[in-house]
N, C-alpha and C positions, 0 to 999 in steps of 0.2 A: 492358610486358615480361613475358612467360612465366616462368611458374617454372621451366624447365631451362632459361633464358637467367639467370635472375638465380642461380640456383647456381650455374651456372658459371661464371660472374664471381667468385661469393664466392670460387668452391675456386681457381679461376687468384690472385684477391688473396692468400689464404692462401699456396698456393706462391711467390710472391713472396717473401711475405714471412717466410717458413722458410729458403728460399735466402739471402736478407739476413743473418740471426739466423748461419746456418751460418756464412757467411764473414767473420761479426766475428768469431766463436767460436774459427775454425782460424787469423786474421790476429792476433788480437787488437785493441785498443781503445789505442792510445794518444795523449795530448790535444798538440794542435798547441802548437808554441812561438810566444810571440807574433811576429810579425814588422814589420817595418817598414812605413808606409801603401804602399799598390801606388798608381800613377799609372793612370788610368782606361785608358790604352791597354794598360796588363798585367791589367787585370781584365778588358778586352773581346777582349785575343787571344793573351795566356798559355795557359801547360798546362791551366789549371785553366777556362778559357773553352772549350778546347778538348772536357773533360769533360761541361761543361754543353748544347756545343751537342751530343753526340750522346744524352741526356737529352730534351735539349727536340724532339730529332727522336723519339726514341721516345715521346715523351709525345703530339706532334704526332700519330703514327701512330694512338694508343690514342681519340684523340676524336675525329680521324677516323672512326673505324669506329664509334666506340659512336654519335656525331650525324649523322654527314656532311656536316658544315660547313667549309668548308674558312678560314673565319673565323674559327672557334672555334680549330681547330687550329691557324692561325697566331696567334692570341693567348694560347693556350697555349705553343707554344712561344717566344713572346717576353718571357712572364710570366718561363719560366724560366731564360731565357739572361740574358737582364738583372737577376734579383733580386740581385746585390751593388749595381747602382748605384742599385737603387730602396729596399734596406733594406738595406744595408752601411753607413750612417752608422753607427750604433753602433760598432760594431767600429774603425773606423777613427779615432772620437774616442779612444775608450778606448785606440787604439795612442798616439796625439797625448800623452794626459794622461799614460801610461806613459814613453815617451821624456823626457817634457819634469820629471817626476821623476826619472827617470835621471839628466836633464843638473843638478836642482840637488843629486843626494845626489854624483855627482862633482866641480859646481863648490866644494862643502863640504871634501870631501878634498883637493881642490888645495889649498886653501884652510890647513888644518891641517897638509899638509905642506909648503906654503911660509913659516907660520908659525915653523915648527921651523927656522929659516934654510937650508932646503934650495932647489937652486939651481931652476930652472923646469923644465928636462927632465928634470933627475931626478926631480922633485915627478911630472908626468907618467908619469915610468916605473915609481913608486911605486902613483901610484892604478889604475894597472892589475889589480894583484891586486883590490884591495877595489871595484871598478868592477861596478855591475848587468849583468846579462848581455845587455840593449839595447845597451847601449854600447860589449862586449867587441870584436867585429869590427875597430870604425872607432879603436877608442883601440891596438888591435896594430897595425893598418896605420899609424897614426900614428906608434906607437913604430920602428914599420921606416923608415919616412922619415929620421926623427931620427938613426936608427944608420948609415944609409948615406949622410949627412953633406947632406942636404937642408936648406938652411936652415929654421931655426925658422918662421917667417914661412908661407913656404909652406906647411910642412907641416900648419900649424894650418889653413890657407885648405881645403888638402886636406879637412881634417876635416870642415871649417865645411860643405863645397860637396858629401860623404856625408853629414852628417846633415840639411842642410835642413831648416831651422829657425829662425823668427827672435831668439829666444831662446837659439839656439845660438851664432847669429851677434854678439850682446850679447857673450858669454863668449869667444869667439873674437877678439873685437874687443880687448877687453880685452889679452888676452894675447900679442896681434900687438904690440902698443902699448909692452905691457913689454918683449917678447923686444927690441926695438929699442932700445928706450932706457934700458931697465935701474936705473928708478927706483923708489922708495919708494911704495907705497900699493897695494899689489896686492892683498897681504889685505882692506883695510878693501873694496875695490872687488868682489873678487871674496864679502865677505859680504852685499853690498848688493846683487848681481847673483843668489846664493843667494834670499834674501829677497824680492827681487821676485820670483822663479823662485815661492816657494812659495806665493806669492800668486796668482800665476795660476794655477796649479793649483787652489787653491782657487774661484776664481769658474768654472774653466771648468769644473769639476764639477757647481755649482750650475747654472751654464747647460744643462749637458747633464740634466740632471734633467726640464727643460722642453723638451728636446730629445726625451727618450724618450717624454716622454706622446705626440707626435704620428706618429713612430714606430710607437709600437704600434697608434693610433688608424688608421695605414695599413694595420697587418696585419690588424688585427682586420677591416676594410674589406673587403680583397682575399680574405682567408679563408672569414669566414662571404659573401661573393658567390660566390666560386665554387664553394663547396661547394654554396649555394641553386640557384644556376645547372647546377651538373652533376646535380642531383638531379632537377630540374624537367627537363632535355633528355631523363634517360637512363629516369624512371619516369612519364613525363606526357607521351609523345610526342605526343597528342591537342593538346595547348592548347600545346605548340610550331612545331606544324605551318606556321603563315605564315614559320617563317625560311628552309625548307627551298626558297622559290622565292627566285630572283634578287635580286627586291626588297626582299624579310624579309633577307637576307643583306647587301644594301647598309645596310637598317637597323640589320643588327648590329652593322654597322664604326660607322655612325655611333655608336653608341649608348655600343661599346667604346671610338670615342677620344675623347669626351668624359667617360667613367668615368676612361681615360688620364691624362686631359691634369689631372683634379684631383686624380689620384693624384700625379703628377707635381709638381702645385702643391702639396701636403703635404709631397712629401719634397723641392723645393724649402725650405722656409719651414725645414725642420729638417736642412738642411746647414749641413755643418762650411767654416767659410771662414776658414783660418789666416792670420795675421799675412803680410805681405809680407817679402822678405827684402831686407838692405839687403847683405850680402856676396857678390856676383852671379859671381863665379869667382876662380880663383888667380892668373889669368893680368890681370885687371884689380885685385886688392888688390894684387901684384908693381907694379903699374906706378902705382900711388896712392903706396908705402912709396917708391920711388925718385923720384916727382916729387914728393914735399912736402920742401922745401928745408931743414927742421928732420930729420926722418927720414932724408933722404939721406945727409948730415954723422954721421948714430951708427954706426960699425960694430961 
């Protein structure tokens, strides 16, 4: 590379990255609220899929011209369309370990106000206020069920089948149980159901701990590679020179899906694989509460 080709690459990076600086500066900076895990199909064609694929087309365009690989560029641009599913574990454990604290600092609250012999939907429309802010959404829609005279029952099923969770479904279970039969032991249940709650949290932290090392042990991978890789294309065009025919380019695919494919098998081995859920909709807990021959007889 000449040096008025390698300047003007710096000064084109520099205005980049001036422009960037400018439009945080006139937007401002403000940090994303946590949200609830996305399902793979709204990571791969949500809004925000939608951002990345035209990122990954202009990235696509930029190694294009600097290599003219048309290899490189598409695994550039796949690099970047895809990184939530290749390094989004994190994020999405810690939404997991987040929620799943939510559900036991509210299963605690129910819990204290059903002690104080307050009745279950009230106890519910109590812990609303003092409810983490994970949980606000689906415990209002809940409390609007309730008010518009939807039976208890379902409405909890409702809750159970927004928050998705098996752990949620434990507590939900619970309280389907009472709201029907309207027996003694709710507390002692719903402290037992608390306490297992804080227990998992605890181990899945420890686990994720072992989770991260492999994690970053991918980025570091993928990072210092292609920064060796883009350095060596774009200031060493001499000793890249065999990719640039047919052949060297069929080599490079080879070469890339087998870097791929153990990339993959890394953030395989440190994916999040949550509990199963045993409460599979409202419309089959509804028809479980009415054919069990004990349950049907309590109104």
């Amino acid at each position: 590379m000449s040096p008025t080709m390698f300047t003007g690459l710096a000064l084109g990076l520099a205005l980049g990255g001036s422009v960037l600086l400018l439009v945080t500066a006139l937007m401002g900076w403000k940090p994303r609220a946590a949200r609830p895990q996305r399902r793979r199909g709204e990571v791969l064609w949500g809004s925000e899929a939608r951002r990345r694929a035209a990122l990954a087309v202009a990235a696509a365009l930029v190694v294009a011209v600097l290599t003219r690989w048309p290899v490189a560029a598409g695994a550039a641009a796949g690099v970047i369309y895809l990184w939530p599913t290749m390094f989004g574990g994190g994020r999405a454990a810690a939404g997991q370990i987040e929620r799943l604290e939510a559900l036991a600092t509210w299963t605690e609250s129910l819990r204290d106000s059903i002690a104080g012999s307050v009745g279950l939907e009230e106890a519910i429309r109590h812990s609303l206020h003092a409810a983490p802010p994970v949980l606000v959404p689906a415990l209002e829609r809940l409390d609007g069920r309730v008010r518009v005279q939807i039976p208890l029952p379902q409405a909890l099923a409702g809750f159970a089948e927004e928050f998705k969770d098996a752990s949620a479904d434990l507590v939900v279970a619970a309280l389907i149980l009472n709201s029907r039969l309207r027996g003694p032991g709710l507390v002692a249940t719903l402290s037992s159901l608390a306490s297992a709650a804080r227990e998992e949290i605890d181990m899945r932290r420890r686990i994720e701990e072992g989770r991260k090392a492999l994690r970053r042990a991918a980025l570091i991978i993928v990072t210092v590679t292609g920064l060796f890789a883009a350095g060596v294309a774009v200031f060493s065009r001499d000793y890249v020179a065999p990719y640039s025919s047919p052949a060297g380019q069929l080599m490079l695919a080879l070469v890339l899906s087998v870097f791929a494919a153990g990339l993959m098998w890394i953030r395989a081995a440190a994916n999040v694989h949550p509990p199963e859920r045993f409460l599979v909709g409202v419309d089959q807990v509804d028809h479980a509460l009415h054919g069990h021959p004990t349950l049907g007889r309590v109104r």
